[in-house]
N, C-alpha and C positions, 0 to 999 in steps of 0.2 A: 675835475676840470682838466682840460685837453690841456699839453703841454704848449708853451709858449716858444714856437722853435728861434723865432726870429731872438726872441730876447736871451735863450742859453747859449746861441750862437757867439754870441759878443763876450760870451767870458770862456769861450774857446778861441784861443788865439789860434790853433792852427787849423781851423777854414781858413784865414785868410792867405794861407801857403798851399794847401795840399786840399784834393779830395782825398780823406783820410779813414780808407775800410780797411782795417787790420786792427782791430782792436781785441782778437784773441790772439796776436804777439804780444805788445807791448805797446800800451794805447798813451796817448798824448794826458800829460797833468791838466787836470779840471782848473780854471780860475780861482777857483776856492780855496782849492788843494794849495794854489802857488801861493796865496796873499798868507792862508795860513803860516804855510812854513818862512814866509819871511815874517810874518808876527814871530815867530819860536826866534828864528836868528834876530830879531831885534832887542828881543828880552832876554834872548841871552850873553849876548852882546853889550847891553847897555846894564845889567843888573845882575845875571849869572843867576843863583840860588836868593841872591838876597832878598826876595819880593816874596819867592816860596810860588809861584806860577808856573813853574816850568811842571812838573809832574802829574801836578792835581789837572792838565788834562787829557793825561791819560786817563785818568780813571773814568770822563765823562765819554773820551771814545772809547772806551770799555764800554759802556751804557748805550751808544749807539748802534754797538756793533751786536750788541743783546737783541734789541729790538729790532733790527734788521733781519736777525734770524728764529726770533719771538722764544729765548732763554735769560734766563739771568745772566747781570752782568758778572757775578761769580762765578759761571762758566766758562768765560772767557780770559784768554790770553794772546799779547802779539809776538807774532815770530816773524823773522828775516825773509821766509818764503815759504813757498807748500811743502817741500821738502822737510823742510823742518816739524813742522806739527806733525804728517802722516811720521816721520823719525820715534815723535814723542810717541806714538801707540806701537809701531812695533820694536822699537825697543826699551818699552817699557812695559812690556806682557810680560809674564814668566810664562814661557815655554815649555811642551813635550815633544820629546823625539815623535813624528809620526804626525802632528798636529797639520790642520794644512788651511791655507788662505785661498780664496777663488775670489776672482777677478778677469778682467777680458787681458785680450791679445794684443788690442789697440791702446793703453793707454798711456797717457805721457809718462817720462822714465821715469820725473819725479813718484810715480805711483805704482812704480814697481822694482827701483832698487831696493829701496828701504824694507821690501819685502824678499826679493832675490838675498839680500844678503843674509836673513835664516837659515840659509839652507845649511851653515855650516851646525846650526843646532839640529836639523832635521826637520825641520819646518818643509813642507811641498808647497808649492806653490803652481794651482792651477788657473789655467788663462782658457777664458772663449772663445772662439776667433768672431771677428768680422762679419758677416754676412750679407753681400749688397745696402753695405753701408749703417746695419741696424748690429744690435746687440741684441738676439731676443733672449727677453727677462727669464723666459722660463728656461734656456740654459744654463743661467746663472745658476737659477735653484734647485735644478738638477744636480748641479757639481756638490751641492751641500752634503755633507755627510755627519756623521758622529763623533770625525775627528776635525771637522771644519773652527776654526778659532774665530773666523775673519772674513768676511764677507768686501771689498774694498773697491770703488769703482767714481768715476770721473763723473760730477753731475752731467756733464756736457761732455762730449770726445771731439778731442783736437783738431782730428783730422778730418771727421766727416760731418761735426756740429750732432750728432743723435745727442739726443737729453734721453735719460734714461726714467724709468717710473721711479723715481725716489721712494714713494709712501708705497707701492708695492713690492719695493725692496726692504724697504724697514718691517713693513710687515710681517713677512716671509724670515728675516731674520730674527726677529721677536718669536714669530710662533718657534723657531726649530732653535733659540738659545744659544746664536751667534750674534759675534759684534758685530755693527756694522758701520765703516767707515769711509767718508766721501770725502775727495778734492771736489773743492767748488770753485775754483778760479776761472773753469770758463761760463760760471751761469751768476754769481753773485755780482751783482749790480744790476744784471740784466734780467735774470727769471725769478722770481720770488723765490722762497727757500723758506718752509719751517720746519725746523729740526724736531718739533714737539709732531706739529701732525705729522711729520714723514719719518719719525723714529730713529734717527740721524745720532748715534750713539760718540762718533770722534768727527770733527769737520776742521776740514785747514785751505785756507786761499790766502795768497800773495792778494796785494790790493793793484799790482802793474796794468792788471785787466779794466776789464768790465767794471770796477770799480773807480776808475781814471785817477788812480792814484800815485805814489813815486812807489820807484823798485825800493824792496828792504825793507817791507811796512806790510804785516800781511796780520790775519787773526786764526786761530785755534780756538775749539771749541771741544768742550768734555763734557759728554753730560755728570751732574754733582753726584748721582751713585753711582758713578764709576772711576770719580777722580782717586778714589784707594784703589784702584785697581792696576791703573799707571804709575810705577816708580821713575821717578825722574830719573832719566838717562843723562842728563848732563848737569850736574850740581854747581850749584854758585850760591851767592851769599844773599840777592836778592826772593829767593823763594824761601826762603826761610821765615817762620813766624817771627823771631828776635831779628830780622833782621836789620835792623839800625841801631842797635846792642853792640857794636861793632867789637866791645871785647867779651861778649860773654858767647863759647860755643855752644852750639845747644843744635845740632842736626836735628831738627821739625821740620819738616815741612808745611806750608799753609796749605788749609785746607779748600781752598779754593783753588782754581787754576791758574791762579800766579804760583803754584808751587812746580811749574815747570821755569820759571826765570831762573836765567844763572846768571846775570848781571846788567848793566847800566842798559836802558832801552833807548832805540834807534827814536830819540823825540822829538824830532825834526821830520820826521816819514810819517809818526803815528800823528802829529799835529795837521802834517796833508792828508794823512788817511781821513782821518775823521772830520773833516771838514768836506769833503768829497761825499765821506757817507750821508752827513747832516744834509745837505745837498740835494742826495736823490732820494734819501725819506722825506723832504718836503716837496720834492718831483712828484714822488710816489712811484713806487717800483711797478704796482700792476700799471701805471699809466708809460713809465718808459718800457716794460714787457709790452704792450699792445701796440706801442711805437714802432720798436724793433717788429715783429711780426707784421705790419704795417712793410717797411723798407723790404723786407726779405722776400714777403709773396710777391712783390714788385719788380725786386730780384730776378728772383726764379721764373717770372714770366717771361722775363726778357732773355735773361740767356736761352731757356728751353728757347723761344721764338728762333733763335738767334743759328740755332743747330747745336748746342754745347747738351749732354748729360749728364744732369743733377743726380749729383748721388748723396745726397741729405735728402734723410725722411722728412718728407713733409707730412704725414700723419701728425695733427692736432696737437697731442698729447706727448711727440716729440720733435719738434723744434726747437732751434733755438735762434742764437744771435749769429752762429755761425753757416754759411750755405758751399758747398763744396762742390764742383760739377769740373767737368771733362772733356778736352778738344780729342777730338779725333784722328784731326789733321796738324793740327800748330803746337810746335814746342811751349810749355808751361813756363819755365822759367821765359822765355824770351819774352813771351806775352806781360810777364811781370816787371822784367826790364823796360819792356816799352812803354807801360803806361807809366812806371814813374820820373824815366826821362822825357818823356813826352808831354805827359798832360799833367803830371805832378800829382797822380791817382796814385793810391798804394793799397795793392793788397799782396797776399803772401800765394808758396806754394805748401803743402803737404801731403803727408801720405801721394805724392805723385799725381794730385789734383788740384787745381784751381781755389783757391779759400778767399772767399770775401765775410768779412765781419763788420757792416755796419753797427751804429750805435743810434743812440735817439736822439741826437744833434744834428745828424745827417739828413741829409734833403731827399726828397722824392729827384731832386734833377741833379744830385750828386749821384745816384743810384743810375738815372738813364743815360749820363756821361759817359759813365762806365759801358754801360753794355755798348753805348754804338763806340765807343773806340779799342770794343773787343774785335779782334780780326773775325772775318766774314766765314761761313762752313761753305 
């Protein structure tokens, strides 16, 4: 069933401020998300622990967050940001001198300090570069070798919106017996994701995104034969099997992927999260994915007409939510200052181009707003 625009519009309060395309920065909280987290602050508030309500639902957006990416809910765990979960896999491998990670040249930092900083074991770390906006796959799996550990790369890239073949990535790292591990913060909410068919071995997304969640509330995901494989890199007392034993020590870990918790969780963010997620699983993700492609090709009509060049692949099978294109003549930043003093339109610059990121709330005539109050070529 086609989405209902007019009626998720009304639990978006900011249409009624902004035409709001930027939602691969940091996108506006869902209605849901808000009423949630004032459910959490009212029960915490009025009752603290004494009801026994505040934790048990984490564990149901643990279940959600399964299904969204079609794993058990024992694979999952929430983290603070991306940084953090891609954290939990590289430093929680045991390393060899010599070993090395491939990855592109584009990707946000989160996806490649946590790998830069091996280099003091001897870890290499190779990058693809860019090429007219694509990443081509078969670079990637070139760089693979037989000292390759890590295979690591952005469902989505920031800067030019390419979506990358996931299931022919996971592929390719299965047949040649490398990990492989993906930031999904710019395609999770927006492009379907399943770790089972696309062989998605470590996944971490912040929920700020395409998720329309609050900052500080994101998920990790491990596939279960490989949660012995990660030693927890930051130890606390809630990843502990004993842990509400409070006096007996017993370093265990749980064998689930709560065995990366070091302590008390963010349950005010994860109560937005998952009410956000419950949300757009009864949206349906393929129906706001065909939304978004929908807004985008409408997009990219209008700027191309306009004189502006698009540098997001539009090939089928790499799109996404984000569309990236280029003036020739008019300052980038300025263009972004104007529309949101002007028309209270907001989109961002990157990578030194144009970034607009609709979502599936947004209108076909929030989309042609935009393009005619783009300056003329």
């Amino acid at each position: 069933m086609p989405i209902d625009i007019a009626a998720v519009r009304q639990v978006m309060p900011v249409t009624r401020h902004h035409n709001y395309l930027n939602h691969a920065a940091v996108a506006p909280i869902s209605g849901p998300a808000v009423e949630a987290m004032h459910r959490y602050a009212q029960e915490a508030s009025e009752h603290s622990y004494a009801r026994g309500r505040l934790y048990p639902e984490a564990k149901r957006v643990r279940q959600s967050a399964a299904k969204l990416l079609n794993c058990h809910p024992e694979e999952i765990t929430f983290v603070q940001n991306t940084s953090q979960g891609l954290s939990y896999v590289a430093n929680g491998l045991q390393w060899s001198r010599g070993e090395s990670v491939v990855t592109t040249g584009v990707e946000f930092p989160a996806n490649i300090y946590p790998w830069m900083n091996l280099r003091h074991q001897g870890v290499v770390l190779k990058m693809v570069p860019e090429d007219n906006g694509r990443i081509p796959l078969e670079r990637l799996i070139e760089l693979i070798d037989e000292r390759t550990r890590v295979l690591t790369v952005s469902s989505v890239q920031f800067g030019s919106g390419f979506r990358s073949d996931l299931a022919a990535l996971g592929s390719a790292c299965q047949e040649r017996g490398v990990l492989f591990c993906v930031d999904a913060i710019q395609s999770l909410g927006c492009v379907p994701i399943d770790v089972r068919a696309m062989k998605i071995d470590f996944l971490s997304a912040d929920g700020h995104k395409w998720l329309l969640g609050p900052e500080g509330a994101g998920i990790f995901y491990c596939r279960h034969e490989l949660l012995g494989l990660l030693r927890p890199s930051v130890v606390g007392w809630l990843g502990l099997k004993n842990a509400m034993d409070f006096s007996k020590y017993q370093l265990e870990f749980r064998d689930d992927a709560r065995r990366f918790d070091s302590g008390s969780y963010n349950l005010a963010g994860i109560w937005g999260l998952g009410a956000s997620i419950d949300w757009m699983l009864q949206l349906g993700i393929d129906n706001i994915w065909e939304r978004v492609r929908t807004l985008t090709d409408r997009l990219v009509a209008g700027v191309t007409e306009k004189g502006y060049r698009v540098v997001s692949s539009r090939t089928a099978n790499e799109t996404s939510g984000i569309v990236s294109f280029v003036s020739g003549t008019h300052d980038h930043q300025r263009i972004v200052n104007h529309l949101a003093q002007e028309y209270r339109t907001i989109i961002a610059t990157r990578h030194g181009r144009l970034r607009v990121s609709p979502h599936f709330y947004n209108t076909e005539e929030e989309i042609d707003q935009l393009v005619d109050h783009l300056p003329e070529h």
